[in-house]
C-alpha positions as CSV (number, residue, x, y, z in Angstrom):
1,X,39.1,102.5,135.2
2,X,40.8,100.1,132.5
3,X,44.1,100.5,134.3
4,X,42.8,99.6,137.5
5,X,43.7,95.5,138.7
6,X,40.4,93.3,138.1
7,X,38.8,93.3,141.9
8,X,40.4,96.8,142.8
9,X,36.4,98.1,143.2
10,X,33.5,96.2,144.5
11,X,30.5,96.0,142.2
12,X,28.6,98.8,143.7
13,X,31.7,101.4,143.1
14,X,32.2,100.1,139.7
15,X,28.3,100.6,139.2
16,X,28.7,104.2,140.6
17,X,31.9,105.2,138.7
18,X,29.9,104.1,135.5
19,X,26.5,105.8,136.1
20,X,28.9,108.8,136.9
21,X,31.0,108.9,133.6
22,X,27.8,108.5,131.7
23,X,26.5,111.7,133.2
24,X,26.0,115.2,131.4
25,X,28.3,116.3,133.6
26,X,30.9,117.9,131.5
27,X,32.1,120.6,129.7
28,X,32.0,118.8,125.9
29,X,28.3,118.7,126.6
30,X,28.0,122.2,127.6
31,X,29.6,123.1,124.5
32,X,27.1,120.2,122.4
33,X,24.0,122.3,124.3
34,X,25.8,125.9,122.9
35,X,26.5,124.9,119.7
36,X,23.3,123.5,119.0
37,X,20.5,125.6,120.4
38,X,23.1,128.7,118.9
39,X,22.4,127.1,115.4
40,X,18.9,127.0,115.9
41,X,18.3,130.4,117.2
42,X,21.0,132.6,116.1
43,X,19.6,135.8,117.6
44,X,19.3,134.5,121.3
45,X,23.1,133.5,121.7
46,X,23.4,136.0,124.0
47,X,20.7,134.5,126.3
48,X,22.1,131.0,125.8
49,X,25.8,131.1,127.0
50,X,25.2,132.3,130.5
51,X,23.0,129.3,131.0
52,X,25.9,127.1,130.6
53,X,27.3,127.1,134.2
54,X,23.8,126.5,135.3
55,X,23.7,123.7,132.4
56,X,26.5,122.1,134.1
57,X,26.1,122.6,137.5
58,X,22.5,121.1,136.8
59,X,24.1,118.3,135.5
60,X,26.8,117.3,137.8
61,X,24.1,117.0,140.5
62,X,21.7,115.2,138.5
63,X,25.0,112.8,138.1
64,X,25.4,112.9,142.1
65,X,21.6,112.1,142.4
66,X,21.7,109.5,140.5
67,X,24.8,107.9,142.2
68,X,23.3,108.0,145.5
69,X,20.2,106.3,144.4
70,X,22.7,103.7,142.5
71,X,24.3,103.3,146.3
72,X,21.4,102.8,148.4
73,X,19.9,100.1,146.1
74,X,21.1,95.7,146.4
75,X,23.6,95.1,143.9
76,X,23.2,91.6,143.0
């Protein structure tokens, strides 16, 4: 987005694009969300790292949620 010429994207798709980026929606968070519950409860990896595709699938639509709210409401 830095690259891109100053008025390239109105307001609203600027305000989308950020909302998106924000998002849990990728895989260094998956790996934040193994890592830690891992080191908390050793014994249950096993149970943990097949929930990671849900994690992130969970996650990207949460991000797509939230960008169609972001769309529908006035930017001002």
């Amino acid at each position: 987005m830095a690259s891109l010429p100053k008025g390239a994207l109105d307001p609203r798709s600027m305000l989308i694009m950020v909302y998106a980026l924000c998002g849990f929606a990728n895989f260094s968070s998956v790996g934040i969300l193994i890592a830690g519950t891992s080191a908390l409860a050793p014994e249950r990896r096993d149970e943990i790292v097949p929930l990671a595709l849900r994690a992130l699938v969970s996650g990207t639509m949460a991000s797509c949620m939230t960008g169609a709210v972001i769309g529908m409401l006035p930017v001002t």
